[in-house]
C-alpha positions in Angstrom: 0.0 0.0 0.0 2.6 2.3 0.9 4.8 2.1 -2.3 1.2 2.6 -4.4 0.9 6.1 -2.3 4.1 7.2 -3.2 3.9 6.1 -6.7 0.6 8.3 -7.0 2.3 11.0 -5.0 5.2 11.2 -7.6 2.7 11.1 -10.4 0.5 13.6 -9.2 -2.5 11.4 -8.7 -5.0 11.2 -6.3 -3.9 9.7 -2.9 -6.3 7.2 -0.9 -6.0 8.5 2.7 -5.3 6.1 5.2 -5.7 3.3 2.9 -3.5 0.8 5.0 -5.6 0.8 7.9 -8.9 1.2 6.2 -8.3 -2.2 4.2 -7.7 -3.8 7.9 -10.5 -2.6 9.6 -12.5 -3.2 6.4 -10.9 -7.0 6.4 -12.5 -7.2 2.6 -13.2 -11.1 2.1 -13.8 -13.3 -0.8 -17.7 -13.6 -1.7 -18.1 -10.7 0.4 -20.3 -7.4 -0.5 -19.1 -4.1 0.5 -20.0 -0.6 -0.1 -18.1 2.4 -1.0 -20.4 5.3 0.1 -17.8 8.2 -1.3 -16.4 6.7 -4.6 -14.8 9.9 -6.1 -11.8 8.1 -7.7 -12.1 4.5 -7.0 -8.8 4.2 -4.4 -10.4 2.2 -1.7 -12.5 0.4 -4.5 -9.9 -1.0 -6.3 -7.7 -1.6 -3.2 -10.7 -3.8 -1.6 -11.4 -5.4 -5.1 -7.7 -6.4 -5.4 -7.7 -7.4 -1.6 -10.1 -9.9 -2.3 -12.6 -11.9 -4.5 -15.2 -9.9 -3.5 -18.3 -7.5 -4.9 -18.1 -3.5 -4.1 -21.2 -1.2 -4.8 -19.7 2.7 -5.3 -22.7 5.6 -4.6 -21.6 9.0 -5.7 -23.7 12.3 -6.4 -20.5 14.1 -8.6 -21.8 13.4 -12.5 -17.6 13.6 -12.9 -17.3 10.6 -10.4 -20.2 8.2 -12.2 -17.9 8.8 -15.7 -14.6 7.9 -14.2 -16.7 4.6 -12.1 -18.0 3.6 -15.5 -14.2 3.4 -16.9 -13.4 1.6 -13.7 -16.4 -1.0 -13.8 -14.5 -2.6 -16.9 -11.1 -3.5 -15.0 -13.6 -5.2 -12.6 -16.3 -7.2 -15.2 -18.9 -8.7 -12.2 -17.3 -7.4 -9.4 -17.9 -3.3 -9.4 -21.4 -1.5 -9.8 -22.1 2.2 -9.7 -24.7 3.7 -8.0 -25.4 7.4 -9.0 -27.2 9.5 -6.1 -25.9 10.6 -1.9 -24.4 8.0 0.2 -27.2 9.3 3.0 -29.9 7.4 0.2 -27.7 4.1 0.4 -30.8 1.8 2.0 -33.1 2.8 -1.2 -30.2 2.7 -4.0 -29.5 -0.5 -2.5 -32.7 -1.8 -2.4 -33.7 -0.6 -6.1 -30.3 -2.3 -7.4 -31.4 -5.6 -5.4 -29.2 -5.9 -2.6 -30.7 -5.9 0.9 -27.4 -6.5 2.9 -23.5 -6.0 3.3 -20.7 -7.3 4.4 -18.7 -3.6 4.9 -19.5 0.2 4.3 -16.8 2.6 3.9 -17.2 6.4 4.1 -14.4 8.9 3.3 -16.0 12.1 4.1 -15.6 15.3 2.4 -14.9 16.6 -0.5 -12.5 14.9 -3.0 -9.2 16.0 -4.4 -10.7 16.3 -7.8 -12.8 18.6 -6.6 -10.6 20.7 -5.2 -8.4 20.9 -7.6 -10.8 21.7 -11.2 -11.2 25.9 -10.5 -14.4 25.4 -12.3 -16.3 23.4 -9.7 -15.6 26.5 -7.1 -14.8 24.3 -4.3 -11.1 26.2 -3.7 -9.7 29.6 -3.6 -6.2 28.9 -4.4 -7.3 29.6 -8.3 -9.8 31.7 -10.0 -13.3 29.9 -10.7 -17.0 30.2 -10.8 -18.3 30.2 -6.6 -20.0 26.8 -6.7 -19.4 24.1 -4.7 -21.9 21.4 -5.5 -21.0 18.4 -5.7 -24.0 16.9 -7.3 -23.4 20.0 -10.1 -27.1 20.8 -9.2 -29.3 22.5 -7.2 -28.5 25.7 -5.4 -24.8 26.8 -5.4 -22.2 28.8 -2.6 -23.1 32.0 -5.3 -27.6 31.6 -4.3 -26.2 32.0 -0.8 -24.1 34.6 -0.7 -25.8 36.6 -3.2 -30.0 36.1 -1.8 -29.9 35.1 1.8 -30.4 37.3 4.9 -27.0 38.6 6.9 -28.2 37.2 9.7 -28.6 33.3 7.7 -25.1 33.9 6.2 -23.6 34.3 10.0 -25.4 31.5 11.1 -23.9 28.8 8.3 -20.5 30.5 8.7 -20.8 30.3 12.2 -22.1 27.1 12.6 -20.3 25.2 9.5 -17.6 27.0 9.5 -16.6 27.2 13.6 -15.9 31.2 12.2 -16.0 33.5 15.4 -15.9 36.8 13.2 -18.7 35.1 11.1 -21.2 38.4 11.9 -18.5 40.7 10.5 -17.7 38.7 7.2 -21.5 38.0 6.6 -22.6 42.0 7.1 -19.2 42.3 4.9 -20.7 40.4 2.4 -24.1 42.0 2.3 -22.5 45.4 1.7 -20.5 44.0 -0.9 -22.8 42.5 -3.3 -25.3 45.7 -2.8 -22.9 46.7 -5.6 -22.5 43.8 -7.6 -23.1 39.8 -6.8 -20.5 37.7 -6.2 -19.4 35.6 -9.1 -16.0 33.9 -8.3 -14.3 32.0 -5.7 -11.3 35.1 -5.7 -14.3 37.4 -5.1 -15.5 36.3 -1.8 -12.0 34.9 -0.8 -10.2 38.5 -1.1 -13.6 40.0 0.8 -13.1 37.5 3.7 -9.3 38.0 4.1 -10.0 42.2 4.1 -12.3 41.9 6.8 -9.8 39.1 8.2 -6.6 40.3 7.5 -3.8 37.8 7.4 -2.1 36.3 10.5 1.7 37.0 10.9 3.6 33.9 9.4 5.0 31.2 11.8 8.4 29.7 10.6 7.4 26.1 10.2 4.4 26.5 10.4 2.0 26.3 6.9 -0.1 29.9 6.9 -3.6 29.2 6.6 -6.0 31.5 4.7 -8.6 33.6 6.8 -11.2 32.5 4.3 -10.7 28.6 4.8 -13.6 28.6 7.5 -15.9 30.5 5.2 -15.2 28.5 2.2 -15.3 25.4 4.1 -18.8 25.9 5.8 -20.7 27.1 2.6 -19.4 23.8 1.1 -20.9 21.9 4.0 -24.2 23.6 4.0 -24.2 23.7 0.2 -24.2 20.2 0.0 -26.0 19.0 3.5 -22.6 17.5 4.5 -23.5 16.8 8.0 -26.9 15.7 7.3 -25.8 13.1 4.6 -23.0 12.1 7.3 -26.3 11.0 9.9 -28.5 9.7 7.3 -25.6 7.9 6.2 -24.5 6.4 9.0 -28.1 5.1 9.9 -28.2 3.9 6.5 -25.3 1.5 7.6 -26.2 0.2 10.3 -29.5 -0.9 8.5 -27.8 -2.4 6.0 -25.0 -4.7 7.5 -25.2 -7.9 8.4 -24.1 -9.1 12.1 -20.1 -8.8 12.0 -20.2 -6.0 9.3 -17.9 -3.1 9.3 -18.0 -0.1 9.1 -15.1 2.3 9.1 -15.7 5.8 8.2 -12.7 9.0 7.4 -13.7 12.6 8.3 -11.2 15.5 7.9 -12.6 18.0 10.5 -14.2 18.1 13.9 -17.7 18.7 13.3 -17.7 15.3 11.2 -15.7 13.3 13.4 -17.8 14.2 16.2 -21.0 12.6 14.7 -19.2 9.7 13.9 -17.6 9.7 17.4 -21.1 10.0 19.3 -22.7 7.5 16.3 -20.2 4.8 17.1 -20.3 5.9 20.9 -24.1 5.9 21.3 -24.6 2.5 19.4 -21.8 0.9 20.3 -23.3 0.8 24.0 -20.6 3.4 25.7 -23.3 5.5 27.0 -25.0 6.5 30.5 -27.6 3.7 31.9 -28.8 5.3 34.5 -28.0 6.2 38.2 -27.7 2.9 40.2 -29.0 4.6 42.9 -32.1 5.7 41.8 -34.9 3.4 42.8 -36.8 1.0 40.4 -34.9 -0.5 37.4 -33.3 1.4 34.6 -34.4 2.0 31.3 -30.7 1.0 29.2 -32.5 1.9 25.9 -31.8 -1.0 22.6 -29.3 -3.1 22.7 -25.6 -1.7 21.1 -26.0 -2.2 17.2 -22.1 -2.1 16.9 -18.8 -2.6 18.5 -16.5 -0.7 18.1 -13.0 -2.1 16.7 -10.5 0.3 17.8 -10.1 2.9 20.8 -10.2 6.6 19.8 -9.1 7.4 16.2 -6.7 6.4 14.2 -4.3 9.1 13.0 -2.1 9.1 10.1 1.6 7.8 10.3 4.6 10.2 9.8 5.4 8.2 6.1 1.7 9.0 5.1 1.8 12.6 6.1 5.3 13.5 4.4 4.0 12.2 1.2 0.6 13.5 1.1 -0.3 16.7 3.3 -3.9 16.5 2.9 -4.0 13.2 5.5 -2.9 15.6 8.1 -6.5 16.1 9.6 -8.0 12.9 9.1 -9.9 10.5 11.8 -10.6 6.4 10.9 -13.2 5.0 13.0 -14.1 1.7 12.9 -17.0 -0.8 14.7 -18.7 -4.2 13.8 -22.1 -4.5 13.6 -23.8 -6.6 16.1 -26.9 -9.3 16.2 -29.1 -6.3 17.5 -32.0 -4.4 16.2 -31.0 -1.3 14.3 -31.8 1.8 16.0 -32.9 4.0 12.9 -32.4 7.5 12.1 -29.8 9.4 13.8 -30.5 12.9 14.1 -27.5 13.8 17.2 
């Protein structure tokens, strides 16, 4: 795994993140299904596939994803099927496509490098494109929000999907700003954030982040109902695998690795029962739908992070699903 990484590294290519230790919480198996919720470029796909004689189902939204999956399907003839649509619908894609159960469910939250890197899907600031942001290429775009709703609403996504403190200042910014003409580009909005912003003085050693990275990054999450596919995804999971399924799942930032935590916390049993000395017995809710594999997070290793920077903030967590009922929707 780790001379594939560097190979992709030197080329340029997209880099699975964490791959190692996804394909050994995943434990892919022959005659197994599994599911890869995020497919974007196929790297944990193909590494499952080639892992084992087994069946993977790929669900993406990104139009740009279902064309690369279709190229991909033939290097796999039987073994790879693309599902086009959210990984938060998986129970009903699966369903429609026949398959009622799995043996594994991988999530790599996010968005993808692809993404990031085309200026014309508006995802980044570091070039000049069109302030998008969807990944489905549909629907309303970082532009209809910036440009139509209330100061108040734009403080509240940039507070709250962003973790921006100064998010009242940037969003009244913003209002004033497109009084005299909308906002049309990523550079736009970036260069309004960083003058109400500034820049912080640069730390030797340290990488300088841009004041506009929480903005950017919270209208990408509300854009595209991020958090909400993250719950109904997760749910979606836990409906779907069979008793000693896994699922492991990669999130880059703290408000998605918190619903994952809690998720795995809450179903995995590692919650309050009660006060033992409270009279009468004590409601302990359903039995734990999953056990959790590993303690805390997994972290990239020092090798993965000199060769690709972009694994620097991301969590693994892993459980196995149990014999019990599911619980349903999580809404935490």
């Amino acid at each position: 795994m780790s001379q594939q990484r560097d190979a992709q590294a030197s080329a340029g290519q997209h880099i699975p993140v964490l791959l190692t230790e996804i394909i050994t919480a995943l434990d892919p198996k022959d005659g197994e299904t599994y599911l890869d919720g995020t497919f974007g470029a196929g790297g944990y796909a193909r590494a499952v596939l080639e892992a084992a004689d087994c069946t993977v189902i790929g669900i993406d939204r990104d139009p740009d994803a279902i064309k690369r999956a279709e190229k991909f399907a033939a290097e796999f003839p039987g073994r790879f099927q693309i599902l086009e649509g959210c990984f938060g619908d998986m129970a009903d894609l699966l369903t429609t496509a026949g398959i009622t159960s799995l043996d594994g469910v991988m999530l790599d939250i996010g968005v993808s490098s692809f993404q990031v890197d085309e200026a014309e899907r508006g995802f980044s600031f570091r070039e000049e494109g069109p302030l998008d942001m969807r990944m489905a290429q549909s629907g309303e775009s970082a532009a209809d929000v910036v440009n139509t709703y209330s100061e108040e609403d734009i403080a509240n996504i940039i507070y709250q999907f962003g973790e921006e403190r100064k998010s009242r200042r940037i969003a009244a910014a913003i209002v004033r700003a497109r009084a005299d003409a909308p906002f049309k580009t990523t550079k736009q909005l970036a260069d309004l954030v960083e003058g109400v912003l500034g820049r912080a003085p640069r730390k030797k050693g340290k990488k300088q982040v841009h004041p506009a990275t929480r903005t950017f990054q919270a209208l990408r999450i509300y854009v595209n109902d991020e958090l909400g596919e993250l719950r109904r995804g997760l749910a979606g999971a836990e409906t779907l695998l069979r008793a000693g399924g896994r699922l492991v799942v990669v999130a880059f930032h703290s408000l998605e690795d918190r619903i994952v935590k809690k998720f795995m916390a809450e179903r995995g049993g590692r919650v309050s029962a009660g006060s033992r000395h409270l009279p009468g017995p004590v409601d302990t809710g359903p039995l734990p739908s999953f056990q959790l594999k590993v303690k805390g997070a997994v972290k990239p290793g020092e090798g993965e992070l000199a060769t690709n920077v972009r694994a620097r903030s991301a969590r693994l967590r892993a459980a196995n699903r149990t014999e019990a009922k599911a619980w349903g929707a999580y809404d935490a």
